[in-house]
C-alpha positions as CSV (number, residue, x, y, z in Angstrom):
1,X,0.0,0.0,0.0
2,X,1.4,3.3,-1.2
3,X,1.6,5.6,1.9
4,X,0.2,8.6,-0.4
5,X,-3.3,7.0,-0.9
6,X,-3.7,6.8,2.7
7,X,-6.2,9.9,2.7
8,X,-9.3,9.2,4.8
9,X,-10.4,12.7,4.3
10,X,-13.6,11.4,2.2
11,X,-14.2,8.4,4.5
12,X,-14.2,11.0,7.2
13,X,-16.1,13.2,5.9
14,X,-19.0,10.8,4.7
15,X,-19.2,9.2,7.9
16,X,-19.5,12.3,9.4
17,X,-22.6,13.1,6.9
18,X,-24.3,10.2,7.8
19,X,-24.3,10.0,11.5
20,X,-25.7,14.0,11.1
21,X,-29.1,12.0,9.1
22,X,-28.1,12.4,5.6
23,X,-28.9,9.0,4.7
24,X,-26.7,6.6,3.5
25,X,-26.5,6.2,-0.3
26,X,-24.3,3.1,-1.9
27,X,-23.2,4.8,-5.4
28,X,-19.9,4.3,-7.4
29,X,-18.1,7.1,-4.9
30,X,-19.7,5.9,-1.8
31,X,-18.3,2.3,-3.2
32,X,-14.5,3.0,-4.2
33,X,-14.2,4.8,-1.3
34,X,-15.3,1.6,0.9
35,X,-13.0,-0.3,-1.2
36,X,-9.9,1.8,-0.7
37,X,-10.2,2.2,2.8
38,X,-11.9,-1.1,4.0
39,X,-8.5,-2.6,3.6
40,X,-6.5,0.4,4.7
41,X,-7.8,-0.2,8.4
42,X,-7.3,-3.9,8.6
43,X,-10.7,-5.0,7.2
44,X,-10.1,-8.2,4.4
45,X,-11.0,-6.9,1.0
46,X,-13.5,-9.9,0.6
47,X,-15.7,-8.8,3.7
48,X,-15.6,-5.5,1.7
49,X,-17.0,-6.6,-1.3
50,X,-19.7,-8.4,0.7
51,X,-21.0,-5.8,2.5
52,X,-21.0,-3.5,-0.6
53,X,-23.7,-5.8,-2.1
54,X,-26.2,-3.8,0.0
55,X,-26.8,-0.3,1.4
56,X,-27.7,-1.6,4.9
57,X,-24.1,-3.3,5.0
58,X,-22.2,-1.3,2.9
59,X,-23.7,1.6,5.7
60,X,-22.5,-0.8,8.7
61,X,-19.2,-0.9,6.8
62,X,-18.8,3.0,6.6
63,X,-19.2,3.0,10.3
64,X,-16.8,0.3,10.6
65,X,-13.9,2.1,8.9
66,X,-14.6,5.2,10.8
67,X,-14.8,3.8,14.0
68,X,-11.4,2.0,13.3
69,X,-9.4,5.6,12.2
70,X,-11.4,7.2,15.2
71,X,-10.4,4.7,17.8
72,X,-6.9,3.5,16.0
73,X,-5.8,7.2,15.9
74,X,-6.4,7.6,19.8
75,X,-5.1,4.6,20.8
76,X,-2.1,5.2,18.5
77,X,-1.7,9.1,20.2
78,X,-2.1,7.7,23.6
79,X,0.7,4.8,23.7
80,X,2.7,7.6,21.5
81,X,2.4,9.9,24.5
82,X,2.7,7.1,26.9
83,X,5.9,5.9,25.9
84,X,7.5,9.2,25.5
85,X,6.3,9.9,29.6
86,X,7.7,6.6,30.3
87,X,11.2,7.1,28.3
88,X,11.6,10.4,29.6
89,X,10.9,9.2,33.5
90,X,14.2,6.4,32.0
91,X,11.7,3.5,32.1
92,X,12.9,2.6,28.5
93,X,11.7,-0.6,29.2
94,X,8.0,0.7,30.3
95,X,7.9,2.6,27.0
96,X,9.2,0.0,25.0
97,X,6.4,-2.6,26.4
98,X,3.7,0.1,25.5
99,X,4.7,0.3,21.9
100,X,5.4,-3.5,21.3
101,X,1.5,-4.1,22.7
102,X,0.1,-1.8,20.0
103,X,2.1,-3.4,17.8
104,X,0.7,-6.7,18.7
105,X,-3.0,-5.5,19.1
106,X,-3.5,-2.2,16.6
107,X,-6.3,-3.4,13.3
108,X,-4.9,-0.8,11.5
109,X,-1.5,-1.4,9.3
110,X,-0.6,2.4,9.4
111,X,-1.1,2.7,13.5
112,X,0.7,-0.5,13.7
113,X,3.5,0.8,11.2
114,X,4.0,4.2,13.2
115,X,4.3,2.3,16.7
116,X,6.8,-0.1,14.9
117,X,9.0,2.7,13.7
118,X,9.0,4.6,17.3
119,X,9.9,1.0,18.6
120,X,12.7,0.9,16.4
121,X,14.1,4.1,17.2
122,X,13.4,3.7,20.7
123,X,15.8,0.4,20.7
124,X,18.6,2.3,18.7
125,X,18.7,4.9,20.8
């Protein structure tokens, strides 16, 4: 996955249409944006397609790959700032264990990615 067509802007942004009552409409921009992103957050591209052969589903889905940015992204940003409390308190070993469990438990490549790269530089430096 090229890291330049990570944009969630549109996911975002419908999601954030529907839950304010615009009701959910499955059409070819609603759809490749499902695609894109379904597997982006950790969702397999076949339970994609599935749920895109109805508007009830595909509107479940939406939800779905909201929820996961929403929640990814915190959890991500908390164990960020976590670890850097930790390291700077010199419990390297705290802050390490922090990043290596959302490694192990994020559902979202890119969150998973970003706390690999911090543990990385946290166990060259």
């Amino acid at each position: 996955m090229n890291k330049q067509d990570l944009n969630w802007d549109d996911v975002r942004d419908l999601a954030r249409r529907v839950s304010n009552g615009e009701p959910f409409k499955l059409t070819a921009e609603s759809r490749a944006i499902l695609q894109r992103t379904g597997p982006q957050v950790g969702i397999p591209a076949a339970d994609v397609e599935r749920a895109l052969h109805g508007e009830a589903s595909a509107a479940s889905l939406l939800s779905e790959v909201a929820r996961r940015i929403r929640d990814g992204s915190h959890r991500l940003s908390r164990a960020l700032s976590e670890a850097t409390r930790l390291q700077e308190a010199s419990d390297v070993d705290g802050a390490r264990q922090v990043l290596r469990d959302i490694v192990e438990d994020e559902v979202v490549p890119l969150y998973r990615d970003i706390a690999q790269i911090q543990l990385e530089a946290l166990d060259e430096g």
